[in-house]
C-alpha positions as CSV (number, residue, x, y, z in Angstrom):
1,X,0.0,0.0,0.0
2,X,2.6,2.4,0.9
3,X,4.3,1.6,-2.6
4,X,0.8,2.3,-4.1
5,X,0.8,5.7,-2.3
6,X,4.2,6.8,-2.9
7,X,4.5,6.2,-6.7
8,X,1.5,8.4,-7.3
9,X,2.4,11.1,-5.2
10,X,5.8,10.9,-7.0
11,X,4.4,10.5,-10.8
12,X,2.2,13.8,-9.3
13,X,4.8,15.3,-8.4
14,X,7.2,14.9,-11.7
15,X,6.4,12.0,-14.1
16,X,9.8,12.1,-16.0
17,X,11.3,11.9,-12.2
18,X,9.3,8.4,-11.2
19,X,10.2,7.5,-14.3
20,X,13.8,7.7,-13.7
21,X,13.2,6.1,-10.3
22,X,12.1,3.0,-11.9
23,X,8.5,3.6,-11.0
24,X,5.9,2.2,-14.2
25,X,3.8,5.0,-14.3
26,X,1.7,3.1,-17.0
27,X,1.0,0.7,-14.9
28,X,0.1,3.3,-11.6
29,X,-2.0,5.2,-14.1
30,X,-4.2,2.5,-15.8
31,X,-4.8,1.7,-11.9
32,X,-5.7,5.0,-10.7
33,X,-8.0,5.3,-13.8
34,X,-9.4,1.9,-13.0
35,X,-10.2,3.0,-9.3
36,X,-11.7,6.4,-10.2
37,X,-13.7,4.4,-12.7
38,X,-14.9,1.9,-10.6
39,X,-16.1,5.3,-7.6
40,X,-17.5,6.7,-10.5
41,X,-19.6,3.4,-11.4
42,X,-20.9,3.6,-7.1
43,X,-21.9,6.9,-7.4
44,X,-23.9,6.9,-10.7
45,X,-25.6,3.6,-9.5
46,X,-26.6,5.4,-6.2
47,X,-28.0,8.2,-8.2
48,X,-30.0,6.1,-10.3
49,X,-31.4,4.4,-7.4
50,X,-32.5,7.4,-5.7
51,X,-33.9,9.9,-8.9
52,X,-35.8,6.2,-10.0
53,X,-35.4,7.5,-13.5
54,X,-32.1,8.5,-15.9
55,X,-32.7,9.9,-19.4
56,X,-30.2,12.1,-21.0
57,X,-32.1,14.9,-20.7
58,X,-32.1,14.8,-17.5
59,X,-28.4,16.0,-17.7
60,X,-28.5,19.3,-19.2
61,X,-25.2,21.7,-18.3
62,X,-27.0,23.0,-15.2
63,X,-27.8,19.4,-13.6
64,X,-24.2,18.6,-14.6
65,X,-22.8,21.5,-13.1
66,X,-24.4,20.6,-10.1
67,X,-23.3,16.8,-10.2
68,X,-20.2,17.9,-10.9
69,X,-19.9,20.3,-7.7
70,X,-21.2,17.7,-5.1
């Protein structure tokens, strides 16, 4: 976990650096995309669950906006 932790603060930080540290920032990346992915999949199911209904025009750039924010 700690190796986890540090290699993204360090690809953060300066990517060219971790990469000269030996840290695969391909590999960091794809997993911190996966995991933001996977938070992102949660938090649309809970909003489904409690509007009952999605349609796309339910997003429209205000409803977004406000998404966004929270």
């Amino acid at each position: 976990r700690r190796v986890l932790f540090r290699s993204l603060l360090s690809i953060r930080e300066s990517e060219i650096a971790a990469q000269a540290l030996g840290v695969n920032t391909v590999r960091y990346k794809i997993i911190a995309f996966a995991t933001s992915a996977f938070f992102a999949g949660i938090a649309g199911s809970l909003y489904a669950y409690e509007v009952h209904f999605i349609s796309p025009e339910s997003f429209v750039s205000a409803e977004s906006t406000s998404v966004l924010a929270m």
